[in-house]
C-alpha positions as a Markdown table, in Angstrom:
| # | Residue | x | y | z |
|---|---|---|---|---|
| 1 | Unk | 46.5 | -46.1 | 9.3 |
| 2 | Unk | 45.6 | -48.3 | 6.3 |
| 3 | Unk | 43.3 | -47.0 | 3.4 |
| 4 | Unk | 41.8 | -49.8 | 1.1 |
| 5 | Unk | 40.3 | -48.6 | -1.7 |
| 6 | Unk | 38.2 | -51.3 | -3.6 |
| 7 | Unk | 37.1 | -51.3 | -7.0 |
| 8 | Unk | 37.7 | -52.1 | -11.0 |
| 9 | Unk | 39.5 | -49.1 | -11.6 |
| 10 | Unk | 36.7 | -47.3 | -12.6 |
| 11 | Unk | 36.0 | -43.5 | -12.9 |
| 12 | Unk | 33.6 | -43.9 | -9.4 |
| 13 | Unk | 36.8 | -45.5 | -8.0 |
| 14 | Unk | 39.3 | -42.7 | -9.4 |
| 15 | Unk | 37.4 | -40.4 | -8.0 |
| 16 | Unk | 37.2 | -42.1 | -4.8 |
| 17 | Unk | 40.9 | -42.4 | -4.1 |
| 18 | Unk | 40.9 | -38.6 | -5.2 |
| 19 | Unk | 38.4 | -37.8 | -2.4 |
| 20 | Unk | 40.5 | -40.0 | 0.0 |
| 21 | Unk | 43.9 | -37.9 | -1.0 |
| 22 | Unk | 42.0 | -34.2 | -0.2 |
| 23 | Unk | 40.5 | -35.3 | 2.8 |
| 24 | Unk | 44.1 | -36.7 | 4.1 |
| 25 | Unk | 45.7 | -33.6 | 2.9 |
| 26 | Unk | 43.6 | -31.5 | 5.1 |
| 27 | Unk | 43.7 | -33.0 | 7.9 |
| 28 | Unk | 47.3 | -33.3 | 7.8 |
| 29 | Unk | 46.9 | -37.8 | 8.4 |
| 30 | Unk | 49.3 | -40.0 | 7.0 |
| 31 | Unk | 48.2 | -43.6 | 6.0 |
| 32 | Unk | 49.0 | -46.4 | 3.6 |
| 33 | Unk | 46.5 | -46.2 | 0.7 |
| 34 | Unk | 46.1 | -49.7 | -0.9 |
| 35 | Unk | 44.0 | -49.9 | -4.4 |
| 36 | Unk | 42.6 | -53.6 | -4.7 |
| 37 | Unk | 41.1 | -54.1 | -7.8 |
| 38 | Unk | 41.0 | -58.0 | -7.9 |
| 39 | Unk | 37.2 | -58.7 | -7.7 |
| 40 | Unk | 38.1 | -61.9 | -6.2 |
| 41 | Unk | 39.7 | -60.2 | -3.4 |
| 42 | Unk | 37.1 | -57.6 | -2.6 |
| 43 | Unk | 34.6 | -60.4 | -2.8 |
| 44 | Unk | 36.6 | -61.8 | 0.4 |
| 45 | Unk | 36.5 | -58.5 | 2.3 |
| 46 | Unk | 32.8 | -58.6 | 2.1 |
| 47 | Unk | 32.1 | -56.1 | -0.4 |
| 48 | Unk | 29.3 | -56.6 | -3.0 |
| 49 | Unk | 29.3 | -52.9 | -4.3 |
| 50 | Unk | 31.9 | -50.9 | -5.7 |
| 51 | Unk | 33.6 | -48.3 | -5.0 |
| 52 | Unk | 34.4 | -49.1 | -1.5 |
| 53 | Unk | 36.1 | -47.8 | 1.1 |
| 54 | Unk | 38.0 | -50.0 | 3.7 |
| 55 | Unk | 40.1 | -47.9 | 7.1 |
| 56 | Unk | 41.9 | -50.2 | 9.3 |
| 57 | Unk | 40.0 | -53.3 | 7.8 |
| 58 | Unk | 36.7 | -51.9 | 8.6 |
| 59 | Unk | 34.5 | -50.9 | 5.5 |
| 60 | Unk | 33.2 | -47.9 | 6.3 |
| 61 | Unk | 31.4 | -47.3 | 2.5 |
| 62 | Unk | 30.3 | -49.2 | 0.0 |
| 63 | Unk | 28.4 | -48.6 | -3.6 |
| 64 | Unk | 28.7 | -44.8 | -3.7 |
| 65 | Unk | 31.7 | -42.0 | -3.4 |
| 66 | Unk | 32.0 | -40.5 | -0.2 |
| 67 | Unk | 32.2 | -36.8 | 0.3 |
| 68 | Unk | 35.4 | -35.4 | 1.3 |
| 69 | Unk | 34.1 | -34.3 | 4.6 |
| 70 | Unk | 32.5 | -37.3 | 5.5 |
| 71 | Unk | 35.9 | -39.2 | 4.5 |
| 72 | Unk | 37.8 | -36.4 | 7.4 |
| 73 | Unk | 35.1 | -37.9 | 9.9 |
| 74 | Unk | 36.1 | -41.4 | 9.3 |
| 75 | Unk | 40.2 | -40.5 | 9.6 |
């Protein structure tokens, strides 16, 4: 699995790749967490709004920070 976690490097986007880490930690998931943070490269993937969160090349959130839980649903 492949996490992409887009943004400026932000506190939103801090906080996001923290969320990310808990919710992979308990539910025991491995995966390759990737932080882009070249606006010109989350531009390509589509994103307008950061923090964003990309799982296997499908963004599944975009402009706000995901909930733990809601992060375990997508895993």
């Amino acid at each position: 699995m492949k996490i992409q976690i887009l943004g400026t490097g932000c506190p939103k986007c801090k906080q996001l790749e923290a969320n990310v880490k808990k919710a992979l930690e308990e539910t025991g998931k491995k995966a390759e967490i990737e932080k882009v943070t070249d606006i010109n490269k989350i531009i390509e993937l589509g994103v307008m709004a950061t923090p964003a969160l990309v799982i296997d090349g499908k963004i599944v959130c975009s402009g706000r920070i995901p909930l733990t839980k809601e992060i375990k649903k997508w895993l």
